[in-house]
C-alpha positions as CSV (number, residue, x, y, z in Angstrom):
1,X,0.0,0.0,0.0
2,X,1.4,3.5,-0.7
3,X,0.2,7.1,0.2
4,X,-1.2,7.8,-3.1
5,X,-3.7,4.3,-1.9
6,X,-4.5,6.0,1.7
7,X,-5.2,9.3,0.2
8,X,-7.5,7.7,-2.4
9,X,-9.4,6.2,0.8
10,X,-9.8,9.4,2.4
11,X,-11.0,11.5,-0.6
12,X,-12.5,8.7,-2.9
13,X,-14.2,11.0,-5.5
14,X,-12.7,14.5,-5.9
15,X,-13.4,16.2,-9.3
16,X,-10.5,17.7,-9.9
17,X,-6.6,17.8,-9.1
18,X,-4.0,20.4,-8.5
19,X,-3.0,21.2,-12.1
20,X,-6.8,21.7,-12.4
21,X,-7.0,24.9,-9.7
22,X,-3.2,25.8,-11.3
23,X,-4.7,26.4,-14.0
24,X,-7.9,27.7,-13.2
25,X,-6.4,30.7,-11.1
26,X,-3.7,31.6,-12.8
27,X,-1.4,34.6,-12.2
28,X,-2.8,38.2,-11.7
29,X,-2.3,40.7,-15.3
30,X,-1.2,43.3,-12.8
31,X,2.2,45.7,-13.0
32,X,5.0,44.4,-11.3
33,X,4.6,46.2,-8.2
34,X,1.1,45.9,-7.7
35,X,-0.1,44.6,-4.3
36,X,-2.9,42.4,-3.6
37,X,-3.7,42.6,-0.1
38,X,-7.1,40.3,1.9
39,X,-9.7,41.3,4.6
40,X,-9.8,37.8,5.8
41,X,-12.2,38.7,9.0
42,X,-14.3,35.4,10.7
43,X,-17.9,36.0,10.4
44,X,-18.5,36.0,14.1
45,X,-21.3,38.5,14.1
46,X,-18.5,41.1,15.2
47,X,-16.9,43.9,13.1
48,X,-14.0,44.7,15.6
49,X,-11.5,48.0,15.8
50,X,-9.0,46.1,15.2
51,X,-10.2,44.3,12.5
52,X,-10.9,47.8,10.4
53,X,-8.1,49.1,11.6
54,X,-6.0,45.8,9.7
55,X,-8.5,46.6,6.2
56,X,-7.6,49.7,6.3
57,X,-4.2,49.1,5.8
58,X,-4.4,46.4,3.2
59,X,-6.7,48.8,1.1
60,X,-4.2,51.5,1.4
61,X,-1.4,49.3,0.2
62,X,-3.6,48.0,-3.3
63,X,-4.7,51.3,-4.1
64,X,-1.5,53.0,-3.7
65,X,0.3,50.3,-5.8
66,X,-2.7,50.2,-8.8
67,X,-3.2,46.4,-7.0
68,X,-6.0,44.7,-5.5
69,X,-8.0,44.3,-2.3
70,X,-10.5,41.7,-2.2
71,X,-12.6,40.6,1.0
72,X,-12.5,36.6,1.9
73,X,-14.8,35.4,4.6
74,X,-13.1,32.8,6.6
75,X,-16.0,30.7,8.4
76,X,-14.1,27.3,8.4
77,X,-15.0,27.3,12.4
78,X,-18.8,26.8,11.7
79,X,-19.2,26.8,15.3
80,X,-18.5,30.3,16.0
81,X,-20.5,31.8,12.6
82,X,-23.5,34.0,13.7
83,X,-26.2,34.7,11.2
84,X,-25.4,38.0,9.0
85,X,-22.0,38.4,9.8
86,X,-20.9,39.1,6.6
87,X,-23.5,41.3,5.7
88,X,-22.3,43.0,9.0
89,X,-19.0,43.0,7.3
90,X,-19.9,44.5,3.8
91,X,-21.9,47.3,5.9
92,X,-19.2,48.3,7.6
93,X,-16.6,48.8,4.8
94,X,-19.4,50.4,2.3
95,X,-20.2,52.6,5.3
96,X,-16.5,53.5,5.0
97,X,-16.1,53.3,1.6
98,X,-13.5,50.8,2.0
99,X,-14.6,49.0,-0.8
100,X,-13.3,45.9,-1.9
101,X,-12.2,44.9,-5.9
102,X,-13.6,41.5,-5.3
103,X,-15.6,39.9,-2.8
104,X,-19.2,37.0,-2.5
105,X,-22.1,38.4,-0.8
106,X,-25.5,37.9,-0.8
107,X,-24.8,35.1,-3.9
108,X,-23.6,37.7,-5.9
109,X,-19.4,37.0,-6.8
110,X,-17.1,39.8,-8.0
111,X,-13.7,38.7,-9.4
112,X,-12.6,35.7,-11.0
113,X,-10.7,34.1,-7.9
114,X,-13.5,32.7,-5.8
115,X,-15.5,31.6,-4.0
116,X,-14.3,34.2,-1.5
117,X,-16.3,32.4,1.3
118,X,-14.3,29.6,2.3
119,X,-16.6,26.6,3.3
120,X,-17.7,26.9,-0.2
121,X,-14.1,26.0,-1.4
122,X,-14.1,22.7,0.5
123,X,-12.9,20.8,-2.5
124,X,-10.5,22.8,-3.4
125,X,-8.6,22.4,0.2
126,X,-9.2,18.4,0.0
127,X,-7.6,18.2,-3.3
128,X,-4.3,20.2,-1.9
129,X,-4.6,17.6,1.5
130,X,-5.1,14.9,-0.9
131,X,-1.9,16.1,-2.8
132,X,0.1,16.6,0.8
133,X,-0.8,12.9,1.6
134,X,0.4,11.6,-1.6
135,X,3.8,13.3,-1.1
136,X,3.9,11.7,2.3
137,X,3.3,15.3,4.2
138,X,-0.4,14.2,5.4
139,X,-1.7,12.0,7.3
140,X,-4.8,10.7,9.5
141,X,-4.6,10.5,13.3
142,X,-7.0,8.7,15.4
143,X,-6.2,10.1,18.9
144,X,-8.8,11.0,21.1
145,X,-9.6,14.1,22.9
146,X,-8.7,11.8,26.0
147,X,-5.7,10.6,24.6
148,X,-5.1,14.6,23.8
149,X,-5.4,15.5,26.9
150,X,-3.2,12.7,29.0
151,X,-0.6,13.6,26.1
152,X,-0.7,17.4,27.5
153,X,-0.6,16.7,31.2
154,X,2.3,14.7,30.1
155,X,4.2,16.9,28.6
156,X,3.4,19.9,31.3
157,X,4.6,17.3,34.0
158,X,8.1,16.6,32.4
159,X,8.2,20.4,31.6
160,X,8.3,19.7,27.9
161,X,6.7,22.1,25.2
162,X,3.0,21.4,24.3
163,X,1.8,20.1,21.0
164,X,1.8,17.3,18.5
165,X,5.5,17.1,18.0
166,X,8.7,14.3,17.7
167,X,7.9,11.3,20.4
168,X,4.2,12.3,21.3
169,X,3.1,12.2,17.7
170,X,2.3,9.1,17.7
171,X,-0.4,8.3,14.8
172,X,2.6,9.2,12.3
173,X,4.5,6.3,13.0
174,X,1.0,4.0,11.8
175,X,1.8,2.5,8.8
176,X,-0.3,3.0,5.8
177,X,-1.9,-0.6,6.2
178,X,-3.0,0.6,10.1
179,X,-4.5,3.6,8.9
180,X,-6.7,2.5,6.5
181,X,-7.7,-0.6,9.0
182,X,-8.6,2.5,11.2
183,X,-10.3,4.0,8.4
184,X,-12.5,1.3,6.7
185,X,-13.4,0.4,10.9
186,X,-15.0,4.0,11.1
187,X,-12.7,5.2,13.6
188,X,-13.0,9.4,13.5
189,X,-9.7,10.9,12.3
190,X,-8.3,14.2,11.6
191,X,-5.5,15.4,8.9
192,X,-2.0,16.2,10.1
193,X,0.3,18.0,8.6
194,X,3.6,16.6,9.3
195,X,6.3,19.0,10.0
196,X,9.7,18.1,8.7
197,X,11.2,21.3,11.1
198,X,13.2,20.9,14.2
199,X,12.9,22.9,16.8
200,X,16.5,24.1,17.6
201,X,17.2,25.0,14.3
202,X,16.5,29.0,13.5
203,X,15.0,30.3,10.0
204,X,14.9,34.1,9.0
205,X,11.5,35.4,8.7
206,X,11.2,39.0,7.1
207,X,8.6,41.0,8.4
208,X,7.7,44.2,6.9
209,X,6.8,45.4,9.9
210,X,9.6,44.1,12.3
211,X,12.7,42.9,9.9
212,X,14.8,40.1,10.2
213,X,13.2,38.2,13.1
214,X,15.3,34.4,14.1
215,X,12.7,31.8,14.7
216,X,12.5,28.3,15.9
217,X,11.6,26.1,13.0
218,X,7.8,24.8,13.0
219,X,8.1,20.9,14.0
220,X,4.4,20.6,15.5
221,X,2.0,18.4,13.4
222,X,-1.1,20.7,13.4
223,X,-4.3,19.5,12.3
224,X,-5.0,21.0,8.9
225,X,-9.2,19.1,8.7
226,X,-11.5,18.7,11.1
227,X,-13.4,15.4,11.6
228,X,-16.9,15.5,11.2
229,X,-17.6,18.5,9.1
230,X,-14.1,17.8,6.8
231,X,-13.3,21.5,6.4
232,X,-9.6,22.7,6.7
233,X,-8.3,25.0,9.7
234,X,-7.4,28.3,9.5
235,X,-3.3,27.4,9.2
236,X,-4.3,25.3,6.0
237,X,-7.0,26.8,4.4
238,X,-5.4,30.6,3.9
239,X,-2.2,29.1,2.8
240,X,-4.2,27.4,-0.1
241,X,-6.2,31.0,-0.6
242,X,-3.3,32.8,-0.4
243,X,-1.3,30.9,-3.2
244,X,-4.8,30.8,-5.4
245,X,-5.8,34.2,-4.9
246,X,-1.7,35.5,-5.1
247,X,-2.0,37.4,-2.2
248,X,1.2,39.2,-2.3
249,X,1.0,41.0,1.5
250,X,-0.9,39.1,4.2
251,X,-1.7,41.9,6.9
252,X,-3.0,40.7,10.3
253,X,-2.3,41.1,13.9
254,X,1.3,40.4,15.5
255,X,-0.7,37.7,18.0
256,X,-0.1,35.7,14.6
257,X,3.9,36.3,14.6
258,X,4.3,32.6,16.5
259,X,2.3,30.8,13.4
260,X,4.1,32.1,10.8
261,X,6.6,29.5,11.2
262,X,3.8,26.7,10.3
263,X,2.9,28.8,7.5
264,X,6.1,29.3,5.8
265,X,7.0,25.5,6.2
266,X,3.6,25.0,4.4
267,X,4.4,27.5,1.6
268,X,7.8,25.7,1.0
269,X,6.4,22.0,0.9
270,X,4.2,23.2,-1.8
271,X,6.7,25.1,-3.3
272,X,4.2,28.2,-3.3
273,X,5.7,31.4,-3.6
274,X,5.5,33.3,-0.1
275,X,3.6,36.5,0.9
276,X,4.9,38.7,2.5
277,X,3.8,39.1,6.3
278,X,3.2,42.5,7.6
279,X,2.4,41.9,11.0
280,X,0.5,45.1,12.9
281,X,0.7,45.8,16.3
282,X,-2.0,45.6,18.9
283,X,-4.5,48.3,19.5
284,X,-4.1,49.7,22.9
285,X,-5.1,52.1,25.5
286,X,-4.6,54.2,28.2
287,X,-6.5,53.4,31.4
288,X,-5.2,55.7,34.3
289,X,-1.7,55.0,34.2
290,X,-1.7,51.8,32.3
291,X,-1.6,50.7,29.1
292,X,-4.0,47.4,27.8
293,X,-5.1,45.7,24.5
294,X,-8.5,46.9,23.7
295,X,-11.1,44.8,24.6
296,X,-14.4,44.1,23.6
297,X,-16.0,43.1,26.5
298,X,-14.5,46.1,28.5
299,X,-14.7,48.4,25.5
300,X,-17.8,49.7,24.0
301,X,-15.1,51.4,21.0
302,X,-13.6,48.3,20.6
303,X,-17.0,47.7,18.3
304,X,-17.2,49.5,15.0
305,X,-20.5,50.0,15.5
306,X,-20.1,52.2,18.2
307,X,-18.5,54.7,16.2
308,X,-21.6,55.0,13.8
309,X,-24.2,55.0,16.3
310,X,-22.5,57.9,17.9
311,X,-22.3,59.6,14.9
312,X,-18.3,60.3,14.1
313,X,-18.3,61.0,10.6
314,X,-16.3,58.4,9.0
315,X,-13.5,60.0,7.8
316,X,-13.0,61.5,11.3
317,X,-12.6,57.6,12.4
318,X,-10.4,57.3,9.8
319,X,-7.9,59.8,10.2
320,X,-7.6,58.9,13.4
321,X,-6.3,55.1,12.8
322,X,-4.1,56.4,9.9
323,X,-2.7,58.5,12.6
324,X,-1.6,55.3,14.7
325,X,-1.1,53.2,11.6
326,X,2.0,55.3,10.7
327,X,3.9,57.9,12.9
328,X,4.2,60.6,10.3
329,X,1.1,60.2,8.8
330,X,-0.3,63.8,11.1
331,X,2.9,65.5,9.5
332,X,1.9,64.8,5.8
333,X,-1.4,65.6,6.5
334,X,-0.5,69.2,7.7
335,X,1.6,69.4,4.7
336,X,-1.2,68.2,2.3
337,X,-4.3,69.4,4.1
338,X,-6.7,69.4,0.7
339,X,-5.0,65.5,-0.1
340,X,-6.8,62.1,0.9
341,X,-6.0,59.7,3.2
342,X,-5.4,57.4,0.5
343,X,-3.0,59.4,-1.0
344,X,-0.7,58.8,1.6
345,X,1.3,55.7,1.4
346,X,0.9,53.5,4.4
347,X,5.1,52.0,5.3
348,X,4.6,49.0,7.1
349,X,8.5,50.3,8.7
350,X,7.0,52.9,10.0
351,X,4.2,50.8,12.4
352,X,4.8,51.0,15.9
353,X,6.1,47.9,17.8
354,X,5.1,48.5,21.0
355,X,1.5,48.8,20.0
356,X,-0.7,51.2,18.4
357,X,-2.3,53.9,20.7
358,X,-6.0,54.8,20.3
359,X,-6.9,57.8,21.7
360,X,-10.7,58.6,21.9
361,X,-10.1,62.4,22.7
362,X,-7.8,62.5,19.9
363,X,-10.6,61.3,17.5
364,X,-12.6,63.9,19.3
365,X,-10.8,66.4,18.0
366,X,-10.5,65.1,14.4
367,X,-14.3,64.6,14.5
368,X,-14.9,68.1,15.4
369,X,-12.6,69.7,13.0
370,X,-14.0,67.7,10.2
371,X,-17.7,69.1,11.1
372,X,-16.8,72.5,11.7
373,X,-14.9,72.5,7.9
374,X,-18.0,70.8,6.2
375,X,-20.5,73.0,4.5
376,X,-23.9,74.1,5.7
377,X,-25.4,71.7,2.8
378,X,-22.8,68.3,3.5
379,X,-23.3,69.0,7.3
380,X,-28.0,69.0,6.8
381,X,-27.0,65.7,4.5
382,X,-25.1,63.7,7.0
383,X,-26.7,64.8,9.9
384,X,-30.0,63.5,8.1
385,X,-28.8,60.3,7.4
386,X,-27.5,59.9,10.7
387,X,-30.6,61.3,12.2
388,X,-32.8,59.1,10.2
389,X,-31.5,55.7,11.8
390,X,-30.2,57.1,15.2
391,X,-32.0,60.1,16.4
392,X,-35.8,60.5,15.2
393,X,-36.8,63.3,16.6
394,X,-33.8,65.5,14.9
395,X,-34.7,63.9,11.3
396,X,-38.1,65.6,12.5
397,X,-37.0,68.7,13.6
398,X,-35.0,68.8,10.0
399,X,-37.5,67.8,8.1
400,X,-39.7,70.6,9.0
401,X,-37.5,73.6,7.8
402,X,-34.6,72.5,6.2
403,X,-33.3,75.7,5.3
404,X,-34.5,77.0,8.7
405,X,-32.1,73.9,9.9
406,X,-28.7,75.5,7.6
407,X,-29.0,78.5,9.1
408,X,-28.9,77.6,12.7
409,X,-25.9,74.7,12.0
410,X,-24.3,77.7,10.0
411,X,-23.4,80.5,12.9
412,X,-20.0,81.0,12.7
413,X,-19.4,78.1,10.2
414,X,-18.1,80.0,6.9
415,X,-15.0,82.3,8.7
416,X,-11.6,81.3,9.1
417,X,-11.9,79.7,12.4
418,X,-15.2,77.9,12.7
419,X,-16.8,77.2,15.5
420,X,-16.7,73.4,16.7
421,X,-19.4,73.0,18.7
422,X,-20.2,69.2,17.4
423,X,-17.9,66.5,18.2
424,X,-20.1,64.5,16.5
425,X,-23.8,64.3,14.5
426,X,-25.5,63.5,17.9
427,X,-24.6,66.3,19.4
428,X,-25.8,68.5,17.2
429,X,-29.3,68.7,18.6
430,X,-28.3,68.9,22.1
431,X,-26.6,72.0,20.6
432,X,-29.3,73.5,18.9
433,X,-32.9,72.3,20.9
434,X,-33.4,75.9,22.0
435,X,-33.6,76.9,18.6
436,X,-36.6,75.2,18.1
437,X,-40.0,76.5,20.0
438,X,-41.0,72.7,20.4
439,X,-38.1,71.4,22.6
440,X,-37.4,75.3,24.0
441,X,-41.5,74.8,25.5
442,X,-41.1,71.6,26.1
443,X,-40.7,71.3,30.0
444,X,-39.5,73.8,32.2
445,X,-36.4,75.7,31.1
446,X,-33.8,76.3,33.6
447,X,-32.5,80.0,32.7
448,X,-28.8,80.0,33.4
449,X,-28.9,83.2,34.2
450,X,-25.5,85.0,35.9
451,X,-25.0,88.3,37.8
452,X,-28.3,89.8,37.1
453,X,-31.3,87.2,38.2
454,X,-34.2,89.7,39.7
455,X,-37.1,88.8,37.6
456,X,-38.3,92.3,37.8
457,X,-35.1,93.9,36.1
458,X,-34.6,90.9,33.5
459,X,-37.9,92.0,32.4
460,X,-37.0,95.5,32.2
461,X,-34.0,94.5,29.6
462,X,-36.0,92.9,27.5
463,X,-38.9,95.0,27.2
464,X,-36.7,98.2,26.6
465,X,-34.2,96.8,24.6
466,X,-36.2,94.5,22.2
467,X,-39.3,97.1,21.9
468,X,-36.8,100.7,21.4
469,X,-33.7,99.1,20.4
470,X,-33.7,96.0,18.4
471,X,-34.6,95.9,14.7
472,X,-33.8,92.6,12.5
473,X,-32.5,95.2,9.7
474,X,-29.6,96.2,10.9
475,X,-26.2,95.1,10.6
476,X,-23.8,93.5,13.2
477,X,-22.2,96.7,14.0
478,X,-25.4,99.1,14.5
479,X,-26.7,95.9,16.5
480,X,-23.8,96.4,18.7
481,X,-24.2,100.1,18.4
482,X,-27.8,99.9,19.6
483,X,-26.8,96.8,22.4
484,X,-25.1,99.4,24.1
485,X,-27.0,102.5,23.8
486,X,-29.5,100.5,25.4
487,X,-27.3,99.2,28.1
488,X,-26.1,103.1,29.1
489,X,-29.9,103.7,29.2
490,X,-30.9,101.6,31.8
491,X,-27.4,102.1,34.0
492,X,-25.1,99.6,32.9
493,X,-22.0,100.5,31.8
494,X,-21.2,99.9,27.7
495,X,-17.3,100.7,28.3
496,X,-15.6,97.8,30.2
497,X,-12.7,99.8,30.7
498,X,-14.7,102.2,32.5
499,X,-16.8,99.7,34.6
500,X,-13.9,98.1,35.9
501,X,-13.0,101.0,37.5
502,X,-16.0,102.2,38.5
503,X,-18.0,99.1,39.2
504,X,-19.9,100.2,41.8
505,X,-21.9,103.1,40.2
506,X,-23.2,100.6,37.4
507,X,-26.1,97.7,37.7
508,X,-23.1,95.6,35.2
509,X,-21.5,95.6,32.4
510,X,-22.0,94.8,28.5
511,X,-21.4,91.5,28.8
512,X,-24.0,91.4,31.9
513,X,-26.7,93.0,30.0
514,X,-26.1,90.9,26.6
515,X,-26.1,88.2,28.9
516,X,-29.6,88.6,30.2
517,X,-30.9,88.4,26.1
518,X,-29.0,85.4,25.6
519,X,-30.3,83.1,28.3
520,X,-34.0,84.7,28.0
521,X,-33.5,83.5,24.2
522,X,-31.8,80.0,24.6
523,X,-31.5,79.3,28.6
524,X,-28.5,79.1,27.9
525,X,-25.3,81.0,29.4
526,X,-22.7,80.0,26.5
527,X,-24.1,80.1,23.0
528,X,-22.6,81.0,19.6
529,X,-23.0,84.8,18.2
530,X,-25.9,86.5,19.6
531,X,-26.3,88.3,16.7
532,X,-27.2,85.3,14.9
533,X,-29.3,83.8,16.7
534,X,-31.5,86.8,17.0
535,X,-31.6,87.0,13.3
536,X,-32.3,83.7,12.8
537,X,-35.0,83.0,15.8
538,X,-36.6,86.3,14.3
539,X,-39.4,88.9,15.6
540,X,-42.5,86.3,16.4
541,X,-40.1,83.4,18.3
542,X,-38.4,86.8,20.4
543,X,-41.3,88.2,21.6
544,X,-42.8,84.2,22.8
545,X,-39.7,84.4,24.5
546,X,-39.7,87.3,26.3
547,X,-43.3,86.9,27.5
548,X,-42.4,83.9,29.1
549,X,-40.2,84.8,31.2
């Protein structure tokens, strides 16, 4: 008996051999330095930071090298699929407008290298175990989880490494008659690959990330199928994709660094060419004065649907991971403010190795300079596609007046230093409610009002400046003009130079009597111009206002 008989056993009635998916996916008619990088995510139901954070990169390396980026769903471990993962996935990178070149959803495939969902490629993989076997690089073990297990304890007792490895694998050393006794009795088995690699020995791995890293040599047998369902793990089935699909950069997370020796030794039995690894640091964060891995069970931004819920715009979220995915990335973007993110050219030697920071506040602050540069007209479009998911009663309020809507998110917008009032879309109306008669009269208002609080002499303000002074004609400097005429009239003091000498003679200042208008018009003690939002609340919504105080 020979393996070419045992691996005829185990896969009777394959269609097709290895010269067959040669030939069927044959090299890429791209230029030479063209890059085709995977998002290879598990459809757990899931769409993590992380994850985006890894896409991100690989579609910044295609498009900056006229390559490819294609999306491959890797649900080998049935067990941990949840329903609508992937279209989880897809909504996520449209949302982002990370799109892929190729990808399978929804039955629909784009690209002439799939499936790109691998349980549907479950041929493919036996024929490459079928062809491992028949070189003598396969092979069937029987053990049992028990027999597993006592194998472990064993080796933790002697203080030995754990694994499938030299004297404890012992289903290699079955002969080809013994295993396919075990087979044709029904005994359950798994596929092995079996390392030729020995332990002490070193190989050079090239990282783009990390360089020339010296690694032991991969002698552990892993299991490469599953019993039961028959479909390949992870360590076998994205070498076969990989090699397919010529995947020339295989991004993912530096947890991964400690497989790559399996991989490699799986490229070079095949004699595939290999990728090359770029291997990203861990997102972490500050937590008082530590710094962990973010989490998603601690971390609510660990989720990528946290950031759309909330409302960030996306190029906000963005900019903010291109910020930790290379350290000079905030520099070229100050040099090339009107450029796109994908402009810049993502350098794998320029990743962090002690992990990649996330700052929330930082994407604060990205968020809220994006808004405050966006036009009146963008700002009313995402804000109402936001709204109209996330916050109904904003869509409302917009749909009722949009152009009443453009003016109010438009005070102080169009000047050279906008006004950044909204870190992001949902908290625009907690910004604006009081510019609305329906949430201003809603319950009772609590009037932040400052130095001056007698009822009797707020009154007073209002009724003498709004009925002598005020007109919505004039212009911002006769408004001002008039603001303080008015104030001298009624024994404040318009000069503050003057009232902070003589503070005594004077009920307050300017700012004391503009103050009292403000928060009789909004409640509030802190709101953009004044001027503009007189204008804009105009004569009928004033005078409601100052009768009900």
């Amino acid at each position: 008996m020979t393996n070419k008989d045992l691996a005829n056993i185990i896969f009777p009635n394959l269609e097709h051999d290895v010269d067959y998916y040669e030939n069927k996916y044959p090299e890429r008619c791209l230029d030479k330095d063209a890059c085709v990088t995977r998002f290879a995510p598990s459809p757990t139901g899931y769409m993590h930071l992380g994850g985006f954070y890894q896409a991100l990169i690989d579609y910044n390396i295609a498009k900056n090298s006229n390559g490819v980026f294609f999306l491959r769903n890797e649900d080998t471990d049935q067990k941990r699929e949840v329903e609508n993962a992937v279209k989880l996935i897809m909504k996520t990178l449209n949302h982002y407008d990370i799109n892929p070149d190729e990808y399978e959803f929804e039955g629909n495939i784009v690209g002439n290298y799939g499936p790109y969902i691998q349980s549907k490629r479950k041929e493919i993989y036996h024929t490459y175990i079928k062809k491992l076997i028949e070189m003598g690089r396969a092979y069937p073990c029987f053990c049992t989880k028990e027999e597993l297990d006592e194998m472990r304890n064993l080796q933790e007792s002697r203080k030995k490494r754990t694994g499938y490895y030299g004297i404890y694998a012992k289903c290699r050393k079955l002969s080809i008659e013994e295993q396919i006794k075990k087979i044709n009795s029904g005994e359950p088995f798994v596929i092995r690959f079996k390392s030729n690699g020995d332990f002490d020995n070193k190989i050079v791995v090239d990282d783009e990330v990390k360089g020339k890293l010296f690694l032991s040599e991969n002698d552990i047998d892993d299991v490469i199928m599953k019993s039961g369902d028959m479909l390949p793990t992870y360590h076998f089935a994205h070498i076969v994709d990989d090699h397919l699909m010529h995947t020339t950069h295989v991004v993912r997370g530096e947890e991964w660094l400690p497989s790559v020796t399996k991989h490699i030794e799986m490229f070079d039995t095949f004699g595939f060419k290999r990728p090359k690894y770029v291997h990203t640091p861990l997102i972490i964060k500050k937590e008082g004065q530590t710094v962990r891995k973010i989490s998603k069970r601690k971390d609510p931004e660990a989720s990528m649907s946290y950031y759309e819920e909330k409302g960030y715009p996306t190029l906000a979220v963005i900019e903010a991971l291109m910020t930790i995915i290379n350290s000079n990335y905030e520099e070229w973007h100050a040099l090339n403010p009107d450029k796109s993110f994908i402009d810049f050219k993502v350098s794998p030697k320029k990743m962090s190795s002690s992990g990649a920071l996330f700052d929330l506040e930082k994407l604060n602050n990205i968020s809220r300079d994006i808004i405050s540069k966006m036009s009146k007209e963008e700002l009313l479009e995402k804000s109402m596609d936001w709204s109209s998911k996330y916050d109904r009663e904003l869509f409302d309020l917009i749909n009722s007046d949009k152009k009443y809507y453009m003016s109010v998110i438009n005070i102080e917008r169009e000047q050279k230093k906008p006004r950044k009032d909204y870190t992001t879309y949902k908290d625009i109306k907690n910004c604006i409610w009081y510019m609305y008669d329906k949430l201003f009269y809603s319950e009772q208002n609590n009037y932040e009002w400052q130095k001056i609080t007698d009822k009797e002499e707020i009154k007073k303000v209002l009724n003498t400046y709004f009925e002598k002074y005020y007109s919505e004609k004039d212009d911002k400097d006769t408004w001002f003009s008039k603001m303080k005429d008015a104030c001298d009239s009624l024994g404040y003091c318009s000069n503050m130079k003057e009232y902070k000498l003589n503070s005594d003679d004077y009920k307050g200042s300017i700012a004391d009597f503009s103050m009292i208008i403000r928060v009789a018009m909004t409640t509030k003690s802190t709101t953009p111009d004044l001027y503009e939002v007189l204008k804009i609340l105009g004569k009928d919504r004033i005078n409601k206002r100052v009768n009900a105080i």
